[in-house]
C-alpha atoms as a printed R data frame, in Angstrom:
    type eleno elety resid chain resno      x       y       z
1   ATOM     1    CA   UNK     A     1 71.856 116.819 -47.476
2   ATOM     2    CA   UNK     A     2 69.213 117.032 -44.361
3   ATOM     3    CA   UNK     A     3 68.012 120.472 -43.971
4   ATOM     4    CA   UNK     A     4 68.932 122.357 -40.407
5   ATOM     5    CA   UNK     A     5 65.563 123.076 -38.542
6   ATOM     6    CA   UNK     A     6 65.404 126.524 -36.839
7   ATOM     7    CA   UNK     A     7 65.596 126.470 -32.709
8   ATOM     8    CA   UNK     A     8 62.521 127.012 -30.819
9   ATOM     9    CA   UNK     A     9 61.606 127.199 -27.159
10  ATOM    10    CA   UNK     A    10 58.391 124.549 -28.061
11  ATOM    11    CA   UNK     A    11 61.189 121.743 -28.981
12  ATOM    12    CA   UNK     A    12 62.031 120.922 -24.903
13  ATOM    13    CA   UNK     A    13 61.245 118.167 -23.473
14  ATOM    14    CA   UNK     A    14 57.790 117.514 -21.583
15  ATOM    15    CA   UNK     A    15 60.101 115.921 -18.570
16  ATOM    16    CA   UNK     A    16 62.089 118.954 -18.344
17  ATOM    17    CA   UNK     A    17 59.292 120.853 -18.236
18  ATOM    18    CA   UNK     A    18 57.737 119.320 -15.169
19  ATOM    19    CA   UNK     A    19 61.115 119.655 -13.165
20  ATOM    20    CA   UNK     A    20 61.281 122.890 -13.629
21  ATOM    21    CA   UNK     A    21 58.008 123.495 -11.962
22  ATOM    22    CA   UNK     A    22 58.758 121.076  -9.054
23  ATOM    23    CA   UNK     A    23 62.017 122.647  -8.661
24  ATOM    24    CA   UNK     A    24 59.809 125.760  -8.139
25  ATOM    25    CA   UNK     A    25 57.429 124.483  -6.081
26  ATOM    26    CA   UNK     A    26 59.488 123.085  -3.482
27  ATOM    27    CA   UNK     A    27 61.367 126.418  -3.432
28  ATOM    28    CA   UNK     A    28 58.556 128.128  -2.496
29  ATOM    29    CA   UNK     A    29 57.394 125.319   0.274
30  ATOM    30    CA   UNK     A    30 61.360 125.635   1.585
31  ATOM    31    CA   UNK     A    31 60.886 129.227   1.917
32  ATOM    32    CA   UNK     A    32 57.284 129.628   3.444
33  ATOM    33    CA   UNK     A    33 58.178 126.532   5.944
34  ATOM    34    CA   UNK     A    34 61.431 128.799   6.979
35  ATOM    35    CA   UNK     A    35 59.628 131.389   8.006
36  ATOM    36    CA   UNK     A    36 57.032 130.264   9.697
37  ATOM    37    CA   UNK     A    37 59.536 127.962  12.251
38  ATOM    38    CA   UNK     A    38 61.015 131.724  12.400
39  ATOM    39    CA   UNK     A    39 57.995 133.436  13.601
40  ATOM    40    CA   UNK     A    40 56.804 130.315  15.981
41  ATOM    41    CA   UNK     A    41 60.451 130.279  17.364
42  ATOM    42    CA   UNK     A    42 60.586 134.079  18.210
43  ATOM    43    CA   UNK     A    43 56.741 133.383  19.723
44  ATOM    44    CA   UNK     A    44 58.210 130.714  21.972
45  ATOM    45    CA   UNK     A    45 60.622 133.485  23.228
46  ATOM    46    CA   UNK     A    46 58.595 136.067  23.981
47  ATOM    47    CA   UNK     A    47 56.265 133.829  25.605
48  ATOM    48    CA   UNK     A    48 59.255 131.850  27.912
49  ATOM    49    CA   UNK     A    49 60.532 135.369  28.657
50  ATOM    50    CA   UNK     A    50 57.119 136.122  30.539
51  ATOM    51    CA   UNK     A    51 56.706 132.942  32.315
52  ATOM    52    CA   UNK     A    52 59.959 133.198  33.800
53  ATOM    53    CA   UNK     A    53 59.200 137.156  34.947
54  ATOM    54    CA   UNK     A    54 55.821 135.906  35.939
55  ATOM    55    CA   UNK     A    55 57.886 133.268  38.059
56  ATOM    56    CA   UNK     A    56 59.683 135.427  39.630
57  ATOM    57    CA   UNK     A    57 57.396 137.491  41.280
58  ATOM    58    CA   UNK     A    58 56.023 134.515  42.859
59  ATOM    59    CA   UNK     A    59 59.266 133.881  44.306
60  ATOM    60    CA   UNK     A    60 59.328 137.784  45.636
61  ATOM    61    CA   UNK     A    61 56.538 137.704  46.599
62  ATOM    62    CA   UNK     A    62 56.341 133.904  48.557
63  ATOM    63    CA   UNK     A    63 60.232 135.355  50.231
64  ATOM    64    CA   UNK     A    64 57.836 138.196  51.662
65  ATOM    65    CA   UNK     A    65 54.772 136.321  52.913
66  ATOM    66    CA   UNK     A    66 57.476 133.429  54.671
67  ATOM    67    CA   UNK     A    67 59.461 136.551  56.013
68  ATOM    68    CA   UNK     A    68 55.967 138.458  57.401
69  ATOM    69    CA   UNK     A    69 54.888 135.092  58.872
70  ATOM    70    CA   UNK     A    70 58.044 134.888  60.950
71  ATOM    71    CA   UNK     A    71 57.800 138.569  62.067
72  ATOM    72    CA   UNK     A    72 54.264 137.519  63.237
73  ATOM    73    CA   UNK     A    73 55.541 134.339  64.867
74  ATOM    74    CA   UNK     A    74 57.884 136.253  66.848
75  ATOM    75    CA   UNK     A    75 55.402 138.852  67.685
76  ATOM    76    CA   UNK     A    76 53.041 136.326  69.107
77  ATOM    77    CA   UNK     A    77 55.896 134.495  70.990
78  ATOM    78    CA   UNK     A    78 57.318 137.480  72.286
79  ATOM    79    CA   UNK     A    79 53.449 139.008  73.878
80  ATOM    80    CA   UNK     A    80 52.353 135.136  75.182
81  ATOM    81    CA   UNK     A    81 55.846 135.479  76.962
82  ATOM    82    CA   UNK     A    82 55.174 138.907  78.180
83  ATOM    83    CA   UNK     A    83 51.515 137.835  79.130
84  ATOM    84    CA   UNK     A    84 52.680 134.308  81.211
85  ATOM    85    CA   UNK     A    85 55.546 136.640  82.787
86  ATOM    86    CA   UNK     A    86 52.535 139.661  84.186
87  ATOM    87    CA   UNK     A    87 50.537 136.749  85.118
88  ATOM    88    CA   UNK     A    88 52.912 135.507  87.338
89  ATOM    89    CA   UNK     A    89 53.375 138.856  88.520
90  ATOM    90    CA   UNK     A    90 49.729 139.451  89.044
91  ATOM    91    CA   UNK     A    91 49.647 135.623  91.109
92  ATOM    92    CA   UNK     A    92 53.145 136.693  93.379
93  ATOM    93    CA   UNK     A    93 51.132 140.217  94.595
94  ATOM    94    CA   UNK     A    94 48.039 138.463  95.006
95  ATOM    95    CA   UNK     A    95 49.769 135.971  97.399
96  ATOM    96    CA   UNK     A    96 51.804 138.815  98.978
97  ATOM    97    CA   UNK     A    97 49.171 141.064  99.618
98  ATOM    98    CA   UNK     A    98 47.295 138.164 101.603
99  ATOM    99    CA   UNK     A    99 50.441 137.551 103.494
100 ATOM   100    CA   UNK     A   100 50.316 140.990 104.094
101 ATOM   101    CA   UNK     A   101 47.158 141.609 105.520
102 ATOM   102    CA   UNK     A   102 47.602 138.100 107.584
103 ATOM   103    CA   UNK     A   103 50.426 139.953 109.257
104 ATOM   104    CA   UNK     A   104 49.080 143.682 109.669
105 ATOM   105    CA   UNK     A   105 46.190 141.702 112.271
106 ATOM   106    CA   UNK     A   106 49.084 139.997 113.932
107 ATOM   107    CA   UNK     A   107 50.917 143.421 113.917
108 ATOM   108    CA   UNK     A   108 55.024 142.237 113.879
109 ATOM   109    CA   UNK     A   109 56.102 145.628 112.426
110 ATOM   110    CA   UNK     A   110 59.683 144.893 110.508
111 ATOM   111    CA   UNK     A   111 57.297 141.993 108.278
112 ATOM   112    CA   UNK     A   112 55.075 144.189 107.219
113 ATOM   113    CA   UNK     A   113 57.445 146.770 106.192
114 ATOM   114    CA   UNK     A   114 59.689 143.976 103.977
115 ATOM   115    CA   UNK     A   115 56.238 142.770 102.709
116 ATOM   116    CA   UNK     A   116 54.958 146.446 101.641
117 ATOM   117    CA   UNK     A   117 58.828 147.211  99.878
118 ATOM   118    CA   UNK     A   118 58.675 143.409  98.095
119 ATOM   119    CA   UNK     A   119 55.276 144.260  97.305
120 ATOM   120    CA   UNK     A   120 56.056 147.698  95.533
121 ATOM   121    CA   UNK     A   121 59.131 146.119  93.655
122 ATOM   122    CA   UNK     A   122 56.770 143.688  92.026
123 ATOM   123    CA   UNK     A   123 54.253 146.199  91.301
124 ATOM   124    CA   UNK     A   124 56.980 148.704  89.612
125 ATOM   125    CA   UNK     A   125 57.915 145.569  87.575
126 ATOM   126    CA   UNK     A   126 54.494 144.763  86.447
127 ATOM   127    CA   UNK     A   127 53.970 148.652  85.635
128 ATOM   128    CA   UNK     A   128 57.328 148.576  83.479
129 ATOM   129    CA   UNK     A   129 56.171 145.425  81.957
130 ATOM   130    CA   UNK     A   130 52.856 146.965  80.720
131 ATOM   131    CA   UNK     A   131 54.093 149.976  79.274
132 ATOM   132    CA   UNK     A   132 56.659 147.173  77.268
133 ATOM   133    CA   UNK     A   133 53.651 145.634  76.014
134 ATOM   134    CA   UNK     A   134 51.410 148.941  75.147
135 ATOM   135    CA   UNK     A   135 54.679 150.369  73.444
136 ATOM   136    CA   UNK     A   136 54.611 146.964  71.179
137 ATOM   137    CA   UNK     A   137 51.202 147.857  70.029
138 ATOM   138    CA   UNK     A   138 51.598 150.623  67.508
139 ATOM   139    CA   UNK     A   139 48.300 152.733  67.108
140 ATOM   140    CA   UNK     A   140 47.709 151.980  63.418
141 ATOM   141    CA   UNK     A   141 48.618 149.629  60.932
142 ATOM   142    CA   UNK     A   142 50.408 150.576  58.161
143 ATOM   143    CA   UNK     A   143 51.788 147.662  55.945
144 ATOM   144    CA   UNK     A   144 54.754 148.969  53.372
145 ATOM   145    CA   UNK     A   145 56.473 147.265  50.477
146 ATOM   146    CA   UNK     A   146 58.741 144.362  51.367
147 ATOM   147    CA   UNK     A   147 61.404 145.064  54.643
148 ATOM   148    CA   UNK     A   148 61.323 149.223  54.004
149 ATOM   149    CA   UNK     A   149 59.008 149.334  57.571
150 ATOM   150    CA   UNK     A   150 61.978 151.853  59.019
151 ATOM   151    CA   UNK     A   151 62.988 155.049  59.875
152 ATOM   152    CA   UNK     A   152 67.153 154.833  60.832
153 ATOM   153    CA   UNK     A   153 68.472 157.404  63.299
154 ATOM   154    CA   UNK     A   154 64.353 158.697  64.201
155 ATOM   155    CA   UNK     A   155 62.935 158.441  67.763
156 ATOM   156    CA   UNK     A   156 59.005 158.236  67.254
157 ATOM   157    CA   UNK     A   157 58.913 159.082  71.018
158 ATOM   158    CA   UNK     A   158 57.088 162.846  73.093
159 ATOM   159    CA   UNK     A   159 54.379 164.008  74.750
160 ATOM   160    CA   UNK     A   160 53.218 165.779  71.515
161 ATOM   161    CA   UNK     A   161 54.384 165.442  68.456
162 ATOM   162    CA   UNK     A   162 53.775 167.680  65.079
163 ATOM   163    CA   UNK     A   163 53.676 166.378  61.783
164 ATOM   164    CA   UNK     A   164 54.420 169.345  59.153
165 ATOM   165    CA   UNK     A   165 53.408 167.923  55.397
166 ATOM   166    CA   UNK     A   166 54.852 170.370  52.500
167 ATOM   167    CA   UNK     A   167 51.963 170.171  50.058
168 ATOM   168    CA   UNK     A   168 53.538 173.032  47.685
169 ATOM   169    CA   UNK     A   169 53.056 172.110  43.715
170 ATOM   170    CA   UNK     A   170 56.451 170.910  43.947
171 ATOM   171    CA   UNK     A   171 55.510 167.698  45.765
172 ATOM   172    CA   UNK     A   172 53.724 166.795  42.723
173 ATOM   173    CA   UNK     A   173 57.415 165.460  40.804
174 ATOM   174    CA   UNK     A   174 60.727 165.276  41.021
175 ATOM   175    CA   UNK     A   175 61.479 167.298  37.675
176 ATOM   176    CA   UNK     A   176 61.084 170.571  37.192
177 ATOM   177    CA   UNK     A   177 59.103 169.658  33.406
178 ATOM   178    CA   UNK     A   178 56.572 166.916  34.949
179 ATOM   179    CA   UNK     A   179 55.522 169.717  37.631
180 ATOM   180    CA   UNK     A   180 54.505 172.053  35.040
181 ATOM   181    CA   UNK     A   181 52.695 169.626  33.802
182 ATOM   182    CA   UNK     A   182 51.018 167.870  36.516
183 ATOM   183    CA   UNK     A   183 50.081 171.495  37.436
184 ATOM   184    CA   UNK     A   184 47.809 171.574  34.517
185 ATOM   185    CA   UNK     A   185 45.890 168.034  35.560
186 ATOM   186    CA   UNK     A   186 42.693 167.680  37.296
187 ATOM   187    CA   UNK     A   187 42.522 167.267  40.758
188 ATOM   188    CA   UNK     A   188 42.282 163.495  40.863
189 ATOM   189    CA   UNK     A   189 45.376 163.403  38.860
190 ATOM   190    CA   UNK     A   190 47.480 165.752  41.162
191 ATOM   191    CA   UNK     A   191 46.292 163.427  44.178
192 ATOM   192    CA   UNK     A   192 47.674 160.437  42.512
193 ATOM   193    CA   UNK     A   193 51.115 161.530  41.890
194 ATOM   194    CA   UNK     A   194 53.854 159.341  42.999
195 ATOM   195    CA   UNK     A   195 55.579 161.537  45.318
196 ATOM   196    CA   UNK     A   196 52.480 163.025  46.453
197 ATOM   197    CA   UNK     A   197 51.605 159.443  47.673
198 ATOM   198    CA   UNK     A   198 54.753 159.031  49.082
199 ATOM   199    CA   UNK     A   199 54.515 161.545  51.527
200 ATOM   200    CA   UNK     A   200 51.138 160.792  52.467
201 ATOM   201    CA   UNK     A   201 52.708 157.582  53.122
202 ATOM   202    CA   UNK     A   202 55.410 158.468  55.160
203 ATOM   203    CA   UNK     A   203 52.643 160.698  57.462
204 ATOM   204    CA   UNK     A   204 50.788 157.202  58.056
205 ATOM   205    CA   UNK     A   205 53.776 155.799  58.819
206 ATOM   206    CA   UNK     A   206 54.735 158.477  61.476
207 ATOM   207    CA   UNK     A   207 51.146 158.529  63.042
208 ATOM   208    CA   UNK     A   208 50.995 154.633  63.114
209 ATOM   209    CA   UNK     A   209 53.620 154.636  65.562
210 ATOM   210    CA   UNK     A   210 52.832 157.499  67.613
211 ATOM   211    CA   UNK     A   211 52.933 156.779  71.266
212 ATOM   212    CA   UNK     A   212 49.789 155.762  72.691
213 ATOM   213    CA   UNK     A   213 49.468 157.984  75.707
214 ATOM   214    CA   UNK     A   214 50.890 160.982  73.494
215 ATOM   215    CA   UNK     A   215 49.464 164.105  71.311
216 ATOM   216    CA   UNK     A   216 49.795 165.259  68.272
217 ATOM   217    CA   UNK     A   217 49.277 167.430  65.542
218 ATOM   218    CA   UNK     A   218 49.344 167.228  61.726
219 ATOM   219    CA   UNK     A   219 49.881 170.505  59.533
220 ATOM   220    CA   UNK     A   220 50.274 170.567  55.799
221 ATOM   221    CA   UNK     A   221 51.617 174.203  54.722
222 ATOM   222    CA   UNK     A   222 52.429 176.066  51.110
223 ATOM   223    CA   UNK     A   223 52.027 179.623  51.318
224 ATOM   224    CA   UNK     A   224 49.456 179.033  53.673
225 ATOM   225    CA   UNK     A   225 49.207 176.675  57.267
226 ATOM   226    CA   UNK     A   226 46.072 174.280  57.589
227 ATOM   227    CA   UNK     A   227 45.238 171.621  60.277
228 ATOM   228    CA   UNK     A   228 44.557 168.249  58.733
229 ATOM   229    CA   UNK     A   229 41.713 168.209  61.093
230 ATOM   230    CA   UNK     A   230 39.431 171.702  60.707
231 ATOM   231    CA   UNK     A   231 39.652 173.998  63.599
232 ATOM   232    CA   UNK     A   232 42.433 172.614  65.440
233 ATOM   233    CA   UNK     A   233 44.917 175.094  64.425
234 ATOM   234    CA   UNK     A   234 47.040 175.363  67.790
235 ATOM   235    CA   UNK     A   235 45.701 172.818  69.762
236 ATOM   236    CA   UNK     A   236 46.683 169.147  70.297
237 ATOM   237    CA   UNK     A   237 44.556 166.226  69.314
238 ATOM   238    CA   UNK     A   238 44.850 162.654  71.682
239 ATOM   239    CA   UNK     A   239 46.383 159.724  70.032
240 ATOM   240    CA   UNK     A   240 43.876 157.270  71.651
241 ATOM   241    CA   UNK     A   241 41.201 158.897  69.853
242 ATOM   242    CA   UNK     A   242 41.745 156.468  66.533
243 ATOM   243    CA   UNK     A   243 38.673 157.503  64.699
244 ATOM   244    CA   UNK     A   244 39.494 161.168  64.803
245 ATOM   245    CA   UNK     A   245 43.639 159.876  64.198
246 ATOM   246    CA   UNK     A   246 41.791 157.947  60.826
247 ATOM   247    CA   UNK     A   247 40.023 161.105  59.569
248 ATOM   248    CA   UNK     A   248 43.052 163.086  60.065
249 ATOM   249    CA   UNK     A   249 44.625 160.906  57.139
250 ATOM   250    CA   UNK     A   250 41.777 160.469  54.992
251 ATOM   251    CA   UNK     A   251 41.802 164.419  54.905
252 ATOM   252    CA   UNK     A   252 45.147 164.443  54.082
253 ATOM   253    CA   UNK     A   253 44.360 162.219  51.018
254 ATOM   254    CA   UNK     A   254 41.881 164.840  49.728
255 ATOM   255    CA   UNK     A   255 44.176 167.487  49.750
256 ATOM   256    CA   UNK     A   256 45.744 168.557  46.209
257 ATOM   257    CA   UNK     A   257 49.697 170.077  46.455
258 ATOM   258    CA   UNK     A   258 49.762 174.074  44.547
259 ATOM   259    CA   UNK     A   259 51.469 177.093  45.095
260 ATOM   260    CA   UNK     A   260 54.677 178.049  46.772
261 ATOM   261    CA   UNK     A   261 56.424 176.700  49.879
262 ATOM   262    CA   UNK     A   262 56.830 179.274  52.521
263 ATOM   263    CA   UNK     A   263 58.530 177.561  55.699
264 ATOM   264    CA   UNK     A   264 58.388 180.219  57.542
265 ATOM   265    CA   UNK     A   265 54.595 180.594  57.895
266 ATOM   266    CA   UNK     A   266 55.040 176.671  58.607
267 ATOM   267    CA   UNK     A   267 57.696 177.345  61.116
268 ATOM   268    CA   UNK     A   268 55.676 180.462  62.505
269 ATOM   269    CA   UNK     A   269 52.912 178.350  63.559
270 ATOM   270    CA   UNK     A   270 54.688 175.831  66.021
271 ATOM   271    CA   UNK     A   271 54.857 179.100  68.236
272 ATOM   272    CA   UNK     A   272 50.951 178.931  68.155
273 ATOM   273    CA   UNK     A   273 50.774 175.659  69.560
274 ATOM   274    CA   UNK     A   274 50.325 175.612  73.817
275 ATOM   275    CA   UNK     A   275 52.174 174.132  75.128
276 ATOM   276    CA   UNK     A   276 55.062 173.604  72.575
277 ATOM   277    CA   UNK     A   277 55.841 170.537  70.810
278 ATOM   278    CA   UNK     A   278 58.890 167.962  71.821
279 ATOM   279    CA   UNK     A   279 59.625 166.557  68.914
280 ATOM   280    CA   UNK     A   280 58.539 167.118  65.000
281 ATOM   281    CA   UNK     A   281 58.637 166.090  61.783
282 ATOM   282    CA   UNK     A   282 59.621 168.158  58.689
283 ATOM   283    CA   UNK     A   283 57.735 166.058  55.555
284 ATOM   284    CA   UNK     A   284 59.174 168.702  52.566
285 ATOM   285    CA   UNK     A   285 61.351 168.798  49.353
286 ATOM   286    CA   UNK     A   286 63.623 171.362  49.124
287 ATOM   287    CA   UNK     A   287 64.219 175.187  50.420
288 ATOM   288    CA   UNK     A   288 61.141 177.775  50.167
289 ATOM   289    CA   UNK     A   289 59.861 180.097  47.744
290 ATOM   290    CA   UNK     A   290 57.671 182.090  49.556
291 ATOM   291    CA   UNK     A   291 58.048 184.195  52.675
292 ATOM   292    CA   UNK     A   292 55.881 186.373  54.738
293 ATOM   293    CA   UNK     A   293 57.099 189.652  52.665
294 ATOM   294    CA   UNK     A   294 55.927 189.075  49.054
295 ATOM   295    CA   UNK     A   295 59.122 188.886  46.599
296 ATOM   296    CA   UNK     A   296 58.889 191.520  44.010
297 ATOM   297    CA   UNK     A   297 60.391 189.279  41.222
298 ATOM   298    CA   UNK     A   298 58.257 186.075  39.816
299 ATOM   299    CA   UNK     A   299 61.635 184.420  39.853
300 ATOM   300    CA   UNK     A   300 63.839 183.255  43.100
301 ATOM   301    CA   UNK     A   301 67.273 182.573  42.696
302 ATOM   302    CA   UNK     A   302 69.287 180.078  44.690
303 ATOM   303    CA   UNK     A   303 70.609 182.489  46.937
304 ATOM   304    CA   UNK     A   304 66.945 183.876  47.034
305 ATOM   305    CA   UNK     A   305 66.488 180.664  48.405
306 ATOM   306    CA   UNK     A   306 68.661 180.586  51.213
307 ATOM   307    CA   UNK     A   307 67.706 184.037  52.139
308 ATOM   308    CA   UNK     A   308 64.341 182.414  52.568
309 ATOM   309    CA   UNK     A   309 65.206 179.520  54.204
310 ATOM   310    CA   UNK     A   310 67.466 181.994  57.056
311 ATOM   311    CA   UNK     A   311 64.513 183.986  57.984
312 ATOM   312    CA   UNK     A   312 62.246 180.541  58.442
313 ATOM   313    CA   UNK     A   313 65.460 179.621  60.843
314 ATOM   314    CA   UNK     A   314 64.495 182.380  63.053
315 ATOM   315    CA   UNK     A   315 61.104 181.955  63.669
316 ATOM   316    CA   UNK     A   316 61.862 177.860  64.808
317 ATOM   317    CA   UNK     A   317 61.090 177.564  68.459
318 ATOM   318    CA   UNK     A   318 64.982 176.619  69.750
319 ATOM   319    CA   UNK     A   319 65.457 173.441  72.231
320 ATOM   320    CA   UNK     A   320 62.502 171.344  70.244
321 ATOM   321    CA   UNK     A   321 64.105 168.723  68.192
322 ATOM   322    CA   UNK     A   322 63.045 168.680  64.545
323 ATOM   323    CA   UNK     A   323 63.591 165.495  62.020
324 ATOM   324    CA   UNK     A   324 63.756 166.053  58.628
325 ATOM   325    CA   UNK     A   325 62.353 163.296  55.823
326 ATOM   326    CA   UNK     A   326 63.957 165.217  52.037
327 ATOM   327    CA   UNK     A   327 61.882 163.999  49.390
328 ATOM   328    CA   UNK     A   328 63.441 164.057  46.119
329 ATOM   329    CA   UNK     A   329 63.886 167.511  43.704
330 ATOM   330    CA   UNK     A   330 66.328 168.274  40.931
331 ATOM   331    CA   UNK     A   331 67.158 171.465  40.665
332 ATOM   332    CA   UNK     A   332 68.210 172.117  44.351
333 ATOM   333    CA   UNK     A   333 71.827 171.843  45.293
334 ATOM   334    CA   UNK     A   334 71.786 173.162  48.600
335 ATOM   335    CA   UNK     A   335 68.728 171.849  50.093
336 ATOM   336    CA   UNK     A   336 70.340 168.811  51.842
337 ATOM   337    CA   UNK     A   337 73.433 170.470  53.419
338 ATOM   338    CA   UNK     A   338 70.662 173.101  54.382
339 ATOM   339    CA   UNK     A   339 68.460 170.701  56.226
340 ATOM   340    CA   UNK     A   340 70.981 168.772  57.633
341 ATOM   341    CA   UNK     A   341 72.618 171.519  59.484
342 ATOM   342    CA   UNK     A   342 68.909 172.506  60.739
343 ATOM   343    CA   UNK     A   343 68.889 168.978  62.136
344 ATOM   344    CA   UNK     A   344 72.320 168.912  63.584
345 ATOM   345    CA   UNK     A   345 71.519 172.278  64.846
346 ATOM   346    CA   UNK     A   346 68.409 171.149  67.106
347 ATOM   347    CA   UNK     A   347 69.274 167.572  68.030
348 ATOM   348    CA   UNK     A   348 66.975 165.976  65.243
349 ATOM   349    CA   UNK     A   349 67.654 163.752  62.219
350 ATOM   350    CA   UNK     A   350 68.158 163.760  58.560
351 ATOM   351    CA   UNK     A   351 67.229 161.231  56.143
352 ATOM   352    CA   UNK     A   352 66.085 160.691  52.284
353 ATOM   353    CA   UNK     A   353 64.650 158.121  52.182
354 ATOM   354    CA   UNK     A   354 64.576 155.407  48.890
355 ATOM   355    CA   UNK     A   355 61.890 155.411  46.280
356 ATOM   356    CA   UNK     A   356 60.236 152.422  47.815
357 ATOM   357    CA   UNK     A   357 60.099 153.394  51.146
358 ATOM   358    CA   UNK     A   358 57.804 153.368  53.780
């Protein structure tokens, strides 16, 4: 009878032995190969997603350059319209006024007289049709973002017009946190706030279209009243004078926002100003915090506030009307109903305006 040899692990086969380890090895390859088309497929994602955002601003931005290239067409149709129409204007006086004097030597009274009223209808309309064409030119040029180039419900019109800037520490942010800690940056860093540059923009706006043969006058105010151009407190600067209008802004850019907002020292100072403005603009962000008696408490309350904002009321100059542009603030219920009424109250507007405007 044959004798039963033990099992043992050495008895397998050498061909089962080899599939086993190509079994494994192509597991492995199936594996490593999955996840590298994985990782090259969520590559190919990422990278499509920012082509097509990449393509998309091009389209914005071609939609804006076709849409400023028509507003320039127009522009340049509507002034070579305006320029054939005065020289024809110019030509018929020209002729007139040598049909005139033809006539005075000859001296038949009742021509003359329907000459000289023909003559000073044509040169009313040429007059009217200048002041058209200077009122087309605005004094600066201020370019914003997109089709935000508006101010609804504001005349930019007046003999002089004042520009009152809030540059209180709470123009630095809209929250209450991020202006307790802006107030802690450099200088540099307070300048370059967002809603910092937002006003500034909004005062280029303004002064851009100021009226040509008009005056103004640009104050920025906290606790305290300063003259974006030094020494001009109460007195009006000319509109025609660009270079002085340019270093009236680039002042403005230097200045950094801190302290309190008293409005009434703002408001205070338009009585200071001979002769009185006929039309302003209130650049701010809410109701004060400061007024000309010192508060006792570090704190002011809401109705603190109002209180505040009452006895600013009373030092306005009445019959001067007074637009308000309400820059964001949390924190500050009652400041638009406040400044709306103001408005209402002197024949002025209201508006607050979008994040990407002017």
């Amino acid at each position: 009878m044959a004798r039963k040899r033990p099992f043992s692990t050495f008895n397998l086969s050498f061909l089962d032995i080899m599939s086993c380890g190509f079994g494994a090895v192509a597991l492995i390859f199936l594996i490593i190969k999955h996840d590298v088309d994985n990782t090259i497929k969520q590559e190919n994602n990422e990278l499509l997603a920012e082509v097509q955002l990449l393509e998309e601003d091009i389209q914005i931005g071609q939609e804006g350059l076709v849409r400023a290239r028509n507003t320039l067409s127009e522009l340049d149709q509507q002034m070579a319209e305006a320029t054939g129409l005065a020289s024809r204007i110019n030509s018929q006086i020209e002729t007139l006024s040598a049909s005139l004097a033809k006539l005075q030597a000859d001296n038949p009274q009742d021509s003359v007289e329907a000459l000289q009223q023909q003559l000073e209808e044509l040169e009313q309309q040429r007059q009217a049709l200048l002041a058209q064409q200077s009122q087309g030119n605005n004094v600066r040029q201020f370019l914003g973002q997109g089709n935000r180039q508006y101010l609804t419900g504001m005349k930019m019109d007046g003999a002089r017009v004042l520009i009152l800037l809030d540059a209180s520490a709470s123009m630095l942010d809209e929250r209450l946190v991020n202006i307790i800690r802006r107030r802690n940056m450099d200088d540099a860093s307070k300048r370059r706030s967002q809603k910092w540059q937002r006003s500034l923009a909004t005062v280029e706006w303004l002064t851009a279209r100021l009226p040509q043969q008009s005056a103004y006058q640009i104050y920025t105010f906290n606790t305290d009243v300063t003259a974006a151009i030094s020494n001009t407190e109460g007195s009006w600067l000319e509109v025609e004078n660009s270079a002085e209008l340019e270093q009236a802004i680039l002042n403005l850019r230097q200045r950094v926002p801190n302290k309190g907002t008293n409005l009434e020292e703002a408001f205070a100072s338009i009585n200071r100003l001979s002769p009185r403005p006929d039309n302003i603009f209130l650049i701010t962000d809410g109701l004060p915090t400061r007024g000309s008696v010192a508060n006792k408490s570090n704190k002011v309350s809401a109705s603190d506030r109002i209180k505040l904002f009452n006895r600013a009321m009373d030092k306005l100059p009445s019959g001067i009307p007074i637009n308000i542009i309400l820059q964001p603030m949390e924190g500050d219920p009652m400041a638009a109903a406040a400044f709306w009424q103001m408005a209402q109250r002197n024949r002025g507007s209201f508006i607050t305006p979008s994040e990407d405007w002017p």
